[in-house]
N, C-alpha and C positions, 0 to 999 in steps of 0.2 A: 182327599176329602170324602168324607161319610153323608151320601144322601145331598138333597138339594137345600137343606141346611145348615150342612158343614159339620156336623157333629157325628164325634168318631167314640165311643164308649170305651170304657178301657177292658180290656179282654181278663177272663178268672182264669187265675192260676192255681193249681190247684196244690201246688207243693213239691217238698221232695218227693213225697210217698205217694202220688199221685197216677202213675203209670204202674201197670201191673211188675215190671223186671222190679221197678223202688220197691214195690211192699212185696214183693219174695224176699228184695234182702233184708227189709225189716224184720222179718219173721226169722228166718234162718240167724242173724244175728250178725249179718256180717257186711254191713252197712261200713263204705270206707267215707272218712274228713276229707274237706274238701282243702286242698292246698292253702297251706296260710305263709304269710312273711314272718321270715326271718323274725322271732322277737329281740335279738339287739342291731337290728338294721336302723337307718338313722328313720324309716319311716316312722315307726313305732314310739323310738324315742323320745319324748317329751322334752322341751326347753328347757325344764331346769335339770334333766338328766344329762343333756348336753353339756351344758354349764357345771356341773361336779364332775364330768368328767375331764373336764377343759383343765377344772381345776385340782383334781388329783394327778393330772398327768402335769403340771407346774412344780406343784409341792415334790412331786418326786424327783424329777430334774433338778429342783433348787438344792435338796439335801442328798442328792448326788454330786453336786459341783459344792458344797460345801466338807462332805465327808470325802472326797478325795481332794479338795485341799487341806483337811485336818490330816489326813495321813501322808498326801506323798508330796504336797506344794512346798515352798521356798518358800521362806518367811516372806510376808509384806512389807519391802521395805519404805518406812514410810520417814520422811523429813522434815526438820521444823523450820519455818522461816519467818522470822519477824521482818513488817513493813515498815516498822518506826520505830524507834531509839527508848520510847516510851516506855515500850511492852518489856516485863521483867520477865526474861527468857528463862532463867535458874529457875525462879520460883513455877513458873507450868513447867519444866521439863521435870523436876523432882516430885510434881505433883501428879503429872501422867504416870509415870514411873509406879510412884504409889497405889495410883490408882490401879492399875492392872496388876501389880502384886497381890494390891487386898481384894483382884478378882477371884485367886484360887483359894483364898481361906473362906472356908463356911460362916456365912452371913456377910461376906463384903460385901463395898456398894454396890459390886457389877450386880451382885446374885438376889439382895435385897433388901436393900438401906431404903425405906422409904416415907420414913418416917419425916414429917416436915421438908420434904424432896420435892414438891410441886413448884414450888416457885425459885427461893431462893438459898435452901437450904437454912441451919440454921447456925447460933453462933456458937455454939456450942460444937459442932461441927467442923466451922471453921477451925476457933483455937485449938484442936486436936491435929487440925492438918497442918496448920503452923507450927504448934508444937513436933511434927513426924519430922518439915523440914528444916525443921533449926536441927535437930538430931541428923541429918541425912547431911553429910557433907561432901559427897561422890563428886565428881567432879563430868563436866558434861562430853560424855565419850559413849559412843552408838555402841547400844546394849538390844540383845534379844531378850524378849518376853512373850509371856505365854499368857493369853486371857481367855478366862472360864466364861465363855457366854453360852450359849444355845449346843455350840462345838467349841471345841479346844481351838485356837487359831493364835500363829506364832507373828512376832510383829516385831522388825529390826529398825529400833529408834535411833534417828542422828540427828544430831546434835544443828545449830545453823552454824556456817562458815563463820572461826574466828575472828575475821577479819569484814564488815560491814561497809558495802559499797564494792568487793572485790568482785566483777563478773565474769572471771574466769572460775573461781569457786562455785557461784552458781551456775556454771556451763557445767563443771566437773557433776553438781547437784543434780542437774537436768539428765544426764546420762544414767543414774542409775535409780531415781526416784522412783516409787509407784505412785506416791500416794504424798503429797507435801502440805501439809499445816500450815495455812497462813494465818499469821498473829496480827490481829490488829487491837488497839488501843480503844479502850471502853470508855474511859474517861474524858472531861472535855481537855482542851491545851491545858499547860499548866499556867501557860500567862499569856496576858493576851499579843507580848510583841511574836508570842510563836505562831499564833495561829495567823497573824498578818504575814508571815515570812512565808508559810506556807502557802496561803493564799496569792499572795505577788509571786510565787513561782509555779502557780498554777496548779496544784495541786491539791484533792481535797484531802480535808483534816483526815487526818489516820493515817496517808501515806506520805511516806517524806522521799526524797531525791536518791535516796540507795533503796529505799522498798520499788520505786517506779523504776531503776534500774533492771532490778533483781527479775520483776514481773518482765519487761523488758525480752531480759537473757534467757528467760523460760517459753515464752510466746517461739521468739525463734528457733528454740528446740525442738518443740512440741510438747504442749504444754501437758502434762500429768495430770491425775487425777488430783482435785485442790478440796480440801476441805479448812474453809474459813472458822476461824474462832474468833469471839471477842474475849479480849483479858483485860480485867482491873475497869469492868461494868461498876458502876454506885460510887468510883471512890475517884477524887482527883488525882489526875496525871504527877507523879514527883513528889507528894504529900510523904512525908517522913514519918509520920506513925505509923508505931507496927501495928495498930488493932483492925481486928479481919471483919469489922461489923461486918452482917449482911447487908446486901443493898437493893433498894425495897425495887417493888416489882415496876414502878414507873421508874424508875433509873434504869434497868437494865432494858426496858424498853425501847426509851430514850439513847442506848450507848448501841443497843441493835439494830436502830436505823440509822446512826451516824456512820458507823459502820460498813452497811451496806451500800450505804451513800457512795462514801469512800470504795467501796472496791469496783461500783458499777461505774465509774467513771476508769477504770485501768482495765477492767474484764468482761465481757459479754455476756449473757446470757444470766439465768436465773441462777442465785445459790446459797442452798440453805446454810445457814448461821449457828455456829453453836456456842454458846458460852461455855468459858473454862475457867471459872472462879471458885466455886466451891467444891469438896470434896464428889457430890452428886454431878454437878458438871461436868467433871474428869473422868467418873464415872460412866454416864452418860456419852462420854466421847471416846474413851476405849468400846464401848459396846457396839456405836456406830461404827469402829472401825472393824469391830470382828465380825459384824454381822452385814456389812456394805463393801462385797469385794471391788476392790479400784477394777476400772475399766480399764478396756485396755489399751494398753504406749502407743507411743506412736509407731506409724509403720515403719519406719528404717529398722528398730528397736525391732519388732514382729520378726521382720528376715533375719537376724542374725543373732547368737547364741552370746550371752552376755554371760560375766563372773563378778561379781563385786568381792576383791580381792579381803578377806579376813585375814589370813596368814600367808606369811611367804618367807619362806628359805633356799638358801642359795649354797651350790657348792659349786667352789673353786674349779676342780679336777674337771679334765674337756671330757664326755659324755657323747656317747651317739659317733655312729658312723657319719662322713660326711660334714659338711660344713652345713650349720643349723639356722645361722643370720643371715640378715640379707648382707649386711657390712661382710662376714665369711664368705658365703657363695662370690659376692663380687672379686675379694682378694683371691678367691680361686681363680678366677674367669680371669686373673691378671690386672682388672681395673678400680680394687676395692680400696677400702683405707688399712695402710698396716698395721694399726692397732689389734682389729681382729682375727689375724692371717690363726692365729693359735687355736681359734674355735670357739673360745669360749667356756664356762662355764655350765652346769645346770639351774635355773631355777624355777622353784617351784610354788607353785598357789596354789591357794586352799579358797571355796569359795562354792554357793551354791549357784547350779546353771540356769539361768531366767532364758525367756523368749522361746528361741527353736533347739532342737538338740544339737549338742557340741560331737562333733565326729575327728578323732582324733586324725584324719586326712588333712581337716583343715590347715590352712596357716593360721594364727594370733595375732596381733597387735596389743601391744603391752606400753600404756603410756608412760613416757619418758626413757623408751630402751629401745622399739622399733617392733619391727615386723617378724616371726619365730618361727620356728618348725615344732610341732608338740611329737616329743618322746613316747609318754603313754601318759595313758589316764586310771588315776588308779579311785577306789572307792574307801576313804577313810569316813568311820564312824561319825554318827553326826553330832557335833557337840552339844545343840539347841536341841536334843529329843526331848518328845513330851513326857514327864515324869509326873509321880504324884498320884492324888484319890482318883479313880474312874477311869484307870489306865486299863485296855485288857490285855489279857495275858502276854499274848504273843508283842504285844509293844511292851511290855512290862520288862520281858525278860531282853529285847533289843534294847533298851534303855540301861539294862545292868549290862550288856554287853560294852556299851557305849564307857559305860563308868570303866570299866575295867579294862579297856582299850587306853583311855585316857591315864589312868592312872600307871598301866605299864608302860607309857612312852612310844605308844605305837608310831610308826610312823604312817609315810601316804596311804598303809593300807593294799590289799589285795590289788593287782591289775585287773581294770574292768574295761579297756579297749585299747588297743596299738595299730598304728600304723600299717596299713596297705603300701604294700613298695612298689605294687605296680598303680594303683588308684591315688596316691597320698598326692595334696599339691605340689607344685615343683615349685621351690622358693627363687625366682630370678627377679630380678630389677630391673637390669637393662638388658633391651637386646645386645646379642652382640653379633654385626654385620659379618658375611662373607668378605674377605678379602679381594675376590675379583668381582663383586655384586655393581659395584659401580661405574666397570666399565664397557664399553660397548661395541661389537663385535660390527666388523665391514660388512654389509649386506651382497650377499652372491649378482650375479647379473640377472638372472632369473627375478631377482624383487625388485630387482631397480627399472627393469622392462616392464615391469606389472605396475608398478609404480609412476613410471613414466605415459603409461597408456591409462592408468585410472586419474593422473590430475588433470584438472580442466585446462584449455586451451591458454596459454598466456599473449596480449595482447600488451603491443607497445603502449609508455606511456609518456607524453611529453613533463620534463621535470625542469626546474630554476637551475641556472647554471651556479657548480659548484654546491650541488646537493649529492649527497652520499650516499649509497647503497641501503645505510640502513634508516637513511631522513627516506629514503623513496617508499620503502614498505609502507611506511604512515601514510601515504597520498592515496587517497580512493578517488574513485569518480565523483564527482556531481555537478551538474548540469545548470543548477538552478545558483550557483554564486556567481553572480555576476557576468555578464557579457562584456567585445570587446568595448563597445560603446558605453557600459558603466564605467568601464575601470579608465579610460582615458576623457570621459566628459565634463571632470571635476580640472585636468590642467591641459585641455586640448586648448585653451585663449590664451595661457600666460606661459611661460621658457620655467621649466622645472626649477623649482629654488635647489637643488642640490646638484645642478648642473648636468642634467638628463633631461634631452629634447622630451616632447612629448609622445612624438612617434619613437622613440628608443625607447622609453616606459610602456610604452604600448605594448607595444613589439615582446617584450619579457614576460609582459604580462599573460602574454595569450599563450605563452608557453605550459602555462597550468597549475603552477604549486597554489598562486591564491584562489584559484578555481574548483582544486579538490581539497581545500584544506580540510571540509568538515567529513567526508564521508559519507556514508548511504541517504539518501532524498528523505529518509522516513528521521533521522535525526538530525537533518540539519535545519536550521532557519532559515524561512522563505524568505528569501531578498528579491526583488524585481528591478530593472533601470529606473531611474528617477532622470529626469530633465531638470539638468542644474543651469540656473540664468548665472549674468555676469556676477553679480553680486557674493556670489559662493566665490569664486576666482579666489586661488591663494596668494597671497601676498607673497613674492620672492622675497624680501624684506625681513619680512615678519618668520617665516619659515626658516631662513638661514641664521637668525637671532638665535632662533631654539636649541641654534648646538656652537655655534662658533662663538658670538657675543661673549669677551671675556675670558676666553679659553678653558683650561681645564678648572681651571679654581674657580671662576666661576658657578660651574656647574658640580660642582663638591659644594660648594655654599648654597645653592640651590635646594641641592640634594640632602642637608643636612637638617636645611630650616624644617623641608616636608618630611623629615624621620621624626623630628623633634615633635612637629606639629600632633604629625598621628601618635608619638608615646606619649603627649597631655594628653591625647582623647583616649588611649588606652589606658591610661593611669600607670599609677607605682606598679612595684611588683607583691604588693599586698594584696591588689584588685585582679591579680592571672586569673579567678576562676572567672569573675564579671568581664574580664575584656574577652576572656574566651567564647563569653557568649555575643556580646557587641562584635568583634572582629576575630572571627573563627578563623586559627588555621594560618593566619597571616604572619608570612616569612618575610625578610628584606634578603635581598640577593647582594652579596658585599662587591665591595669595588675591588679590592685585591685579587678576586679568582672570577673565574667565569662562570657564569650559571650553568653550561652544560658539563662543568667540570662535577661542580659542585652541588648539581642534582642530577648526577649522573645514573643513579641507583631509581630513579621516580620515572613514570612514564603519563603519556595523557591517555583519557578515559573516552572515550566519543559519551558513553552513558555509567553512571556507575551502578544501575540497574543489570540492565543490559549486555553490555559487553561483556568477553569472553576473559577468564583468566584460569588457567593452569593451577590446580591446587598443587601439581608434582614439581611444577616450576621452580628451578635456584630453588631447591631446600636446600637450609644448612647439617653439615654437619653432624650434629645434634638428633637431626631427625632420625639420624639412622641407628639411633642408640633405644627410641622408645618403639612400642607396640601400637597397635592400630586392629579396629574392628572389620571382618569383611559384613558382618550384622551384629549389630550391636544389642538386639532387641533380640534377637534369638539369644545371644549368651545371655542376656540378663535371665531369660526365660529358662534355661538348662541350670543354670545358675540357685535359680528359686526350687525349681524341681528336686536338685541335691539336698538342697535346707526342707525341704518336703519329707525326704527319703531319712533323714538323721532323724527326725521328727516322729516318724512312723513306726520308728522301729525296721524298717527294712534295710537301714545300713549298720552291717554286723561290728564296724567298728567305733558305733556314737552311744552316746549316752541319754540318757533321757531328761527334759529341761524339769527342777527341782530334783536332780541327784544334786546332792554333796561329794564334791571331788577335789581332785587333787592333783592338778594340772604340771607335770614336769615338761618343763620348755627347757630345750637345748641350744649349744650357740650364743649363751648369754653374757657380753664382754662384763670383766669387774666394775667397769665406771659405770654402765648403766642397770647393773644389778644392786650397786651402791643408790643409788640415785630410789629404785624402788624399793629396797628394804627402808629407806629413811624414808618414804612415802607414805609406806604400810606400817610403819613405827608411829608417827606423825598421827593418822588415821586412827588409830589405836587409842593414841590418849586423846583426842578431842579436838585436836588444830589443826586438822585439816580434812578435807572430803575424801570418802574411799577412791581406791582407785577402781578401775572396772576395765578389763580385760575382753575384747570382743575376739569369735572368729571370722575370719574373713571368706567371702564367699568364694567364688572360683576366680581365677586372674585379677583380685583384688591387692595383690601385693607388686603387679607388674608397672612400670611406669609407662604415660602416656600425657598427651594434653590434657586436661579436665575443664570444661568451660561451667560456670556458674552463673544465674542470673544474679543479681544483686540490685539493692540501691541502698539510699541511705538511710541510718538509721533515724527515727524520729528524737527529736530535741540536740541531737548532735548537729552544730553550726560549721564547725571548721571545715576547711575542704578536705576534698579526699583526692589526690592527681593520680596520675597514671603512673605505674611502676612505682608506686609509693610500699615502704617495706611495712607488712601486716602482718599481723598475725589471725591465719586464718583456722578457725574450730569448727569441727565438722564432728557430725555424731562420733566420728570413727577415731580423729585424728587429729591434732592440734599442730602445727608445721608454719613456719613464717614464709611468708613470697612476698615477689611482687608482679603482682598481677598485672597486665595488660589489658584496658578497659575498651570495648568496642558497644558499638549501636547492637540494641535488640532486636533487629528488624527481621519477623518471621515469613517464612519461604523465600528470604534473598540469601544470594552464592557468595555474596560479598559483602563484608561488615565495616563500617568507616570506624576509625579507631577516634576512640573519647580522652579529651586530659584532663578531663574531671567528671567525678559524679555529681551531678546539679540536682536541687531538690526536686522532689516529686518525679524523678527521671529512674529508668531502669536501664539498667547496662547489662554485659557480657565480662566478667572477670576471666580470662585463661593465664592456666598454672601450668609447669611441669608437675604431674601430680601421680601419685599410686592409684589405678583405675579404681573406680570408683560407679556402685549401682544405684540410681534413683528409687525414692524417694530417699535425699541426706541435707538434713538443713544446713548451714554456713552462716556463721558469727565472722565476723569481719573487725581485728581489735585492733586502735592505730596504739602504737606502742610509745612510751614517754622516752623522748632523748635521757643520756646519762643526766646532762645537767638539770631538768628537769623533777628527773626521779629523784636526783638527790634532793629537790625542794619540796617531795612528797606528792609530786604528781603520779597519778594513778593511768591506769589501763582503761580505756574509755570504748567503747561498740561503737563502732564509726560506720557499718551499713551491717544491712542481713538479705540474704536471698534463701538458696537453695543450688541443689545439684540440674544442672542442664542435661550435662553428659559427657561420651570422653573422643572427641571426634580431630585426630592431629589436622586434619584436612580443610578445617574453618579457613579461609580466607579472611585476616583483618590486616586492612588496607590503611595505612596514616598519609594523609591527606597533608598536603602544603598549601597556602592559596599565594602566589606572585600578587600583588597588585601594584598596578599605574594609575597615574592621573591624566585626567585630557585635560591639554590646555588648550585646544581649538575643535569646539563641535562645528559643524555643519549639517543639519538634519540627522542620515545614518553614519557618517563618516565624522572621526574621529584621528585626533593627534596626541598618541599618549605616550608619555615619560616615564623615568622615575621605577618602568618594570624591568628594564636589564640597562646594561651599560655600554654595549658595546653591538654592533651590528652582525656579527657571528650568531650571536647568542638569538637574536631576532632572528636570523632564519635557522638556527635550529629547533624552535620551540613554533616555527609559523604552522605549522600542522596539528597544535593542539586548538581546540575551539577555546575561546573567550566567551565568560561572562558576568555581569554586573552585579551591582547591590541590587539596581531595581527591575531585573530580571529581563534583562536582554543578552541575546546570545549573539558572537559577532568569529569574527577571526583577522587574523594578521594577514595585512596585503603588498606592504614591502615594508622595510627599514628603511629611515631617512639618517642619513648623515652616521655620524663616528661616535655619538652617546648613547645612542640604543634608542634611540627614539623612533617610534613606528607610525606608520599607518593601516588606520583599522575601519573593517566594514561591519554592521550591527544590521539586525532586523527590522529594526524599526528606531524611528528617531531615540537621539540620545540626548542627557541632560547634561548640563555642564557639572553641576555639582554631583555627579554617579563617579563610581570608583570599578576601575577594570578591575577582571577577578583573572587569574589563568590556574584551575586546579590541576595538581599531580599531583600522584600516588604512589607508594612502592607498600611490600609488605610486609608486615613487622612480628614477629615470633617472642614467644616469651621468654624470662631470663631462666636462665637453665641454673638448676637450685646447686645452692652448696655444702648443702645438710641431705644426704640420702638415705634418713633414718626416719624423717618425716613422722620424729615424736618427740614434740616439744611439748613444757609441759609449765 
C-alpha cells in the first residue's frame, strides 16, 4: 500500500525504445519481433476455423470410404423381403431393376428427373413405368447392378425366398444379407374380415404371421442393416385395375404412418420410411442405397471370411495330396464312413470375399457337403466390373480385360494364394486316444509311503449292522442328530410293534448310521430331544397293521390306489411339461426290482451347491474321441489375431476381403458336390437363397461339447423336452441333435438337467458339436414328423439363444425325486410308505438326507417291517398332508451325433 491513504499511481512506461541499448537498435536497424504463436496452433484459431476444418477433414474420410468401395468393395448385397402377401413383389423388383438401369443413361431419374418429383410423381410417369414392366418379363433371380450416383456403386439384388413362411430360407437370408428391404403394404386391408384376422392374432395391419416369423429368424441372427419401404401407398390392397393413378399426398401420408405403426410394434428403434411406388420413388431408393453404405454385420460375420457362392463346378477326378474331408481324414485314421475312403473330388466356387480376409490355410464349411481343406485360390476376372461413360482409363481397359477373359472361357484364373504345409489347418474330427492312455500303472513304494504319511489319521467308526464298505463311506459325523434319549423316548412305554424290545432298538441305535446320516454340522438340520408324553406312545396295533394287515395284496392295492391318486393329480401325458413343473423329478421305484438295483448309477447329494463332484469321474467312452480346451479364451484370442493377420495383408497366403475369387476345395465326395451344384443351380434362377461359404477359424472344425444358452421362442406354445431331435442353425452351420437341457445357474460346478424348456425360462443346450468361437447366434427348429409334413406342416423356431461355449467338463446332473407318504406324524417324527418296498432298500439309501414339499429336511432312522416302511426324523414338526422327497443324481452326457458332416441343409 502507497502512503497512508492507500494509493499506489501506476508507474510510465516508457516503451520499447525507451532505454538507450532499444534506440541503438532502432537506429542501426536491427530491432528483432518479439516471439509470436504458432499461427495455425489451435490458440489462434477461431471457432468457425475449427469447425471447416472439422469438416473438411469428414468430407475427405467420407469420399475416401466411398471411392475405395467404388473401386475395390464387393458389391452390396442387398435383399428383398416382403411382410405381407399384399405387397406385389414382381412389380417393385422389376421396378428397382429399372430404376438403377435408367441410373447409368444421361437424364435418368437417379441423375435428374425432377420434374413433378416432389410429392407423388406423376401419371404420366407412371404409365411409362408400367408400360417398361409389362415389356420386362425376366424372371425374379439375384442380378448385379451398377448405379450412377455421386460414385459408381455396385448392388447384388435377391430376389425373397420362394416359398413364404419358410424360416430356414430366411436363416440362409440372414447369413449373407447386408442390407434387406422390407416391403410393407400401403394400402388399407382389402376387406374388413382381414384386418380382424390380423388383429385377433395380434398383429398390426401390414404384417402378417410369415412377415413376424421372417423378422423373427432375423432378430436371432443379427439383424442387418433394414431399409423399410412402403408399396401400393393411395391405392386399395387387391384392387384389380391396372391404372397407376398417382396417389395424392394425404394417402401416402396416411399409408406411411400405418406402416410404421406396423413395424414399431416387431422393431425397435427409429426408421426412416421410403416409398416405392413411382418411377422417382425407385429412384429415390437406389440412391439411398448407393449413397447410405449398410452398417456393419453382426460380429460372428466381422471374425470370419464369408463367399456368397455365384458359380460352382466340380470335378470328379481325386485332387490334392492327402485326404481333403473331414469324412476322408476320418476313413484314414480307420474310423471314417466308407463312402469317402476315395478322396473325393475337386470343387470349386466362384464368389466375392466379404468380412475378414480368406487365407488359404484355413478350413471351409461348405453348406450341405461339410467341412474342406482349400487347394488354392486363384484370381478369376471380375464379371460385375464397372463399364461404360466415366470409366478411367486403367478400369476401362481392366473391364476389356474382363470381356475378353470371359469370352475366351477362361477359367479360375491366375493362383493368387496356396497353402502353407507347415502353417495350413490340420483337418481332424475326432481325437483319436492312445491305446495304453487309459490304463494305470502300480504306484512304486516310495508314493504309497508318501501317501500313507500325507493322508489324515483315520479313526474308527461305529456302523448298523450289515452295512457295507461302500454304505460306510456315506456315514460322516454329526453330533447334533439326535441322542440316546431321543431316539428311544418315542417307544421306551410301549414293547416295539415290530417285535424289538425297546432297549434292543436302543441299543442299534447308538451304534451311529441314524446319527451320522446327514454329514457336516454346517448342512445338516438342527434337531434337539423333545420330551414325548404318553399320548405320542405308538400303538403296537396300529403299527403292525401298516405292513402285515392283508398281506402282500393288500399292500399292492394300497400301493396302486396312491400311484393312481398322484397320476390324476399329475394329469395325462399331454400335461408332462405342467406336471413337470407341479411335481418335479418324481419317479415310482417298481415292485419287481429293487431300488438299489435300479438306481444304482444315482448317488445322494449332502448339497447340490456345494458338494464335491469329479468332472473326470466314469467318463464314457466317447469322451475320449472329442478335444477339450486347457484355455479357451486364450485360443479364441490367437484365433482372432490369425483372422487380423489375413486381414492385414501380413499373411502371405490370404487374400483380401472384396477380391473376386475362386475357391478350389478338395476332398469333395459326388453326393455332396451333387447336392451343392443343384443349390447353386436353384440360386441361379430365383428358388432359392445363395448359398455362402464361410472359413473357419482355428480348431473350428475339431469336435467337442458346445453348450448354448437358449430359451424359447416367442409365440411358439408347444413344448420343447429334453433330447428332443432339432434342428439346430448357427451362423456357421445347420446340423440336427438332440440336445441335453440343463439350469443356467452362473458360477455353479454343477447343473441340474431340465425336461423341458418352460416359458420365460433360460436353459443350457449341450451338443456333440465342431468347436465353435463366440459371438454365434442359434435357431433352434422343431422339425414336422413324416406324417405331418405330408399334411403340409412346416418347419417352426421352437427357441433361440446363442453360443456359451465349448467346455466337455460341465457337469449336468439328472436329478430323480423317490417320494413317500406319512401315514402317522407325531410332531418331528414321522412314518412314511410308499418310497421303497422292501427293507434292504431302507437301509441302503438311510444315508441320504430327506426332504419335503414344505421344506423340511429330516433323514431315515430305521426300517419298520418287510414293505419298506421307515421311520423318519425332520427338523421341525411335520404336517400330515407334506410328501417326503429323497433326491438323487447321476450324470448325464449328450447323444453322440450320427451325421459327422454337421451340414445339413
Amino acid at each position: 500500500m502507497g502512503g497512508p491513504s492507500g494509493q499506489k499511481n501506476k508507474t510510465h512506461k516508457a516503451g520499447r525504445r525507451a532505454g538507450p541499448s532499444a534506440r541503438e537498435r532502432a537506429r542501426q536497424g536491427k530491432e528483432v519481433a518479439a516471439p509470436r504463436a504458432h499461427p495455425k496452433s489451435a490458440a489462434h484459431d477461431g471457432k468457425l476455423q475449427r469447425h471447416l476444418a472439422a469438416r473438411q477433414q469428414r468430407d475427405a474420410k467420407r469420399q475416401e470410404l466411398l471411392e475405395r468401395k467404388r473401386k475395390g468393395a464387393a458389391p452390396v448385397v442387398v435383399a428383398v423381403l416382403p411382410l405381407s402377401e399384399e405387397v406385389d413383389v414382381a412389380r417393385f423388383w422389376h421396378g428397382l431393376r429399372h430404376a438403377c438401369e435408367a441410373s447409368l443413361a444421361p437424364g435418368g431419374p437417379a441423375s435428374g428427373a425432377a420434374a413433378g418429383a416432389s410429392g407423388s410423381g406423376s401419371a404420366g410417369a407412371g404409365g411409362d413405368m408400367e408400360l417398361e414392366l409389362l415389356m420386362s418379363s425376366g424372371p425374379l433371380a439375384p442380378t448385379t447392378v451398377t448405379i450412377a450416383a455421386r460414385s459408381r456403386v455396385r448392388l447384388t439384388l435377391l430376389p425373397p425366398p420362394p416359398v413364404r413362411g419358410d424360416p430356414l430360407a430366411v436363416a440362409d437370408l440372414g447369413r449373407c444379407a447386408e442390407v434387406v428391404l422390407l416391403l410393407l403394404p400401403g394400402g388399407e386391408p382389402a376387406t374388413a374380415a382381414g384386418a380382424a384376422a390380423a388383429a385377433a392374432a395380434g398383429a398390426a395391419a401390414g404384417v402378417d404371421a410369415a412377415g413376424q416369423a421372417a423378422l423373427a429368424v432375423l432378430r436371432a441372427m443379427g439383424m442387418p442393416s433394414i431399409v423399410p419401404c412402403v408399396v401400393g401407398a393411395g391405392t386399395a390392397s387387391g384392387s384389380g385395375s391396372g391404372a397407376a393413378a398417382a396417389a395424392s399426398m394425404k394417402d401416402r401420408s396416411a399409408a406411411k404412418k400405418r406402416a410404421e405403426k406396423a413395424l414399431a410394434a416387431h422393431l425397435a428403434g427409429e426408421h426412416r420410411l421410403l416409398h416405392a411406388d413411382t418411377p422417382t420413388d425407385l429412384a429415390a431408393l437406389a440412391r439411398h442405397l448407393a449413397e447410405h453404405p449398410p452398417s456393419a454385420p453382426p460380429l460372428w460375420r466381422q471374425q470370419r471370411p464369408g463367399v456368397m457362392v455365384e458359380k460352382a463346378e466340380y470335378e470328379p477326378e481325386a485332387a490334392g495330396p492327402g485326404p481333403s474331408s473331414v469324412a476322408a481324414a476320418a476313413a484314414a485314421a480307420g474310423g471314417g464312413e466308407g463312402g469317402a475312403a476315395g478322396g473325393g473330388g475337386v470343387l470349386t466356387v466362384y464368389g466375392f470375399v466379404r468380412g475378414t480376409g480368406l487365407s488359404a490355410n484355413q478350413l471351409v464349411t461348405v453348406p450341405g457337403a461339410g467341412d474342406f481343406r482349400i487347394l488354392s485360390i486363384h484370381g478369376p476376372p471380375d464379371p460385375h466390373a464397372v463399364t461404360g461413360r466415366h470409366v478411367p482409363a486403367h478400369q476401362a481397359e481392366k473391364a476389356m480385360d474382363v470381356e475378353a477373359g470371359a469370352a475366351g472361357g477362361a477359367g479360375p484364373g491366375p493362383v493368387v494364394a496356396q497353402p502353407d504345409a507347415e502353417e495350413a489347418d490340420v483337418l481332424v474330427r475326432e481325437n483319436v486316444p492312445a491305446p495304453g492312455e487309459g490304463e494305470q500303472t502300480w504306484p512304486t513304494e516310495e508314493e504309497m509311503e508318501a501317501a500313507a504319511a500325507a493322508a489324515p489319521r483315520m479313526r474308527k467308526k461305529k456302523v448298523p449292522e450289515g452295512t457295507s464298505e461302500y454304505q460306510a463311506a456315506w456315514i460322516l459325523d454329526d453330533e447334533d442328530y439326535g441322542t440316546d434319549d431321543e431316539d428311544g423316548s418315542e417307544d421306551e412305554s410301549d414293547e416295539d410293534p415290530y417285535g424289538m424290545d425297546a432297549d434292543d432298538g436302543g441299543r442299534r441305535r447308538r451304534g451311529g448310521a441314524g446319527d451320522a446320516a446327514m454329514g457336516d454340522d454346517a448342512e445338516a438340520p438342527e434337531l434337539q430331544p423333545i420330551d414325548d408324553d404318553d399320548d405320542a406312545a405308538t400303538d403296537a396295533g396300529e403299527a403292525m397293521a401298516l405292513d402285515e394287515e392283508g398281506g402282500d395284496a393288500a399292500y399292492a392295492a394300497a400301493l396302486e390306489a396312491a400311484r393312481e391318486a398322484k397320476a390324476r393329480r399329475r394329469g395325462g401325458d399331454g400335461e408332462a411339461e405342467a406336471a413337470q413343473l407341479d411335481f418335479p423329478d418324481e419317479v415310482d421305484v417298481p415292485l419287481d426290482q429293487p431300488a438299489r438295483v435300479r438306481f444304482q448309477k444315482y448317488r445322494g447329494l449332502k448339497s447340490l451347491r456345494t458338494s464335491a463332484w469329479d468332472p473326470k469321474e466314469s467318463l464314457p467312452a466317447d469322451y475320449a474321441r472329442v478335444f477339450a480346451f486347457e484355455n479357451f479364451k486364450r485360443a479364441h484370442k490367437r484365433a482372432r489375431e490369425a483372422a487380423q493377420r489375413a486381414t492385414s495383408d501380413l499373411d502371405p497366403c490370404a487374400v483380401a476381403p472384396g477380391s473376386y475369387v475362386a475357391i478350389r476345395i478338395g476332398g469333395v465326395p459326388p453326393e455332396a458336390a451333387e447336392r451343392v451344384l443343384a443349390a447353386v443351380a436353384a440360386a441361379a434362377a430365383g428358388q432359392a437363397v445363395p448359398l455362402t461359404v464361410f472359413g473357419l477359424m482355428q480348431h473350428e472344425a475339431k469336435l467337442s461339447v458346445v453348450n448354448f444358452a437358449m430359451r424359447k421362442a416367442a409365440g411358439y406354445s408347444a413344448p420343447v423336452a429334453n433330447k428332443e431331435r432339432l434342428l439346430l442353425v448357427t451362423g456357421l452351420r445347420s446340423f440336427t441333435a438332440r440336445p441335453i437341457l440343463s439350469t443356467d445357474d452362473p458360477g455353479a460346478d454343477k447343473h441340474r438337467m431340465e425336461k423341458f424348456v418352460h416359458d420365460g425360462q433360460h436353459v443350457v443346450a449341450s451338443v456333440y458339436a465342431p468347436i465353435m468361437y463366440p459371438p454365434l447366434p442359434l435357431l433352434a427348429f422343431k422339425l414336422p414328423e413324416p406324417a405331418e409334413a405330408a399334411h403340409g406342416a412346416q418347419t417352426r423356431l421352437a427357441a433361440v439363444g446363442a453360443l456359451r461355449g465349448c467346455d466337455p467338463d460341465r457337469i449336468n446332473l439328472k436329478r430323480i425325486m423317490l417320494t413317500g407318504t406319512p401315514v402317522r406324524v407325531h410332531r418331528r417324527r414321522a412314518t412314511v410308505r410308499f418310497m421303497f418296498h422292501n427293507p434292504d432298500d431302507v437301509r441302503w439309501f438311510r444315508p441320504v438326507e430327506l426332504s419335503t414339499k414344505y421344506g423340511r429336511r429330516g433323514r431315515i432312522t430305521e426300517p419298520l417291517g418287510t414293505h419298506g416302511a421307515m421311520k423318519c426324523l425332520f427338523d421341525s414338526p411335520l404336517q400330515q398332508r407334506d410328501t417326503v422327497c429323497m433326491p438323487l443324481y447321476k450324470r448325464v452326457f449328450p447323444v453322440w451325433p450320427s451325421d459327422m458332416s454337421f451340414a445339413e441343409r
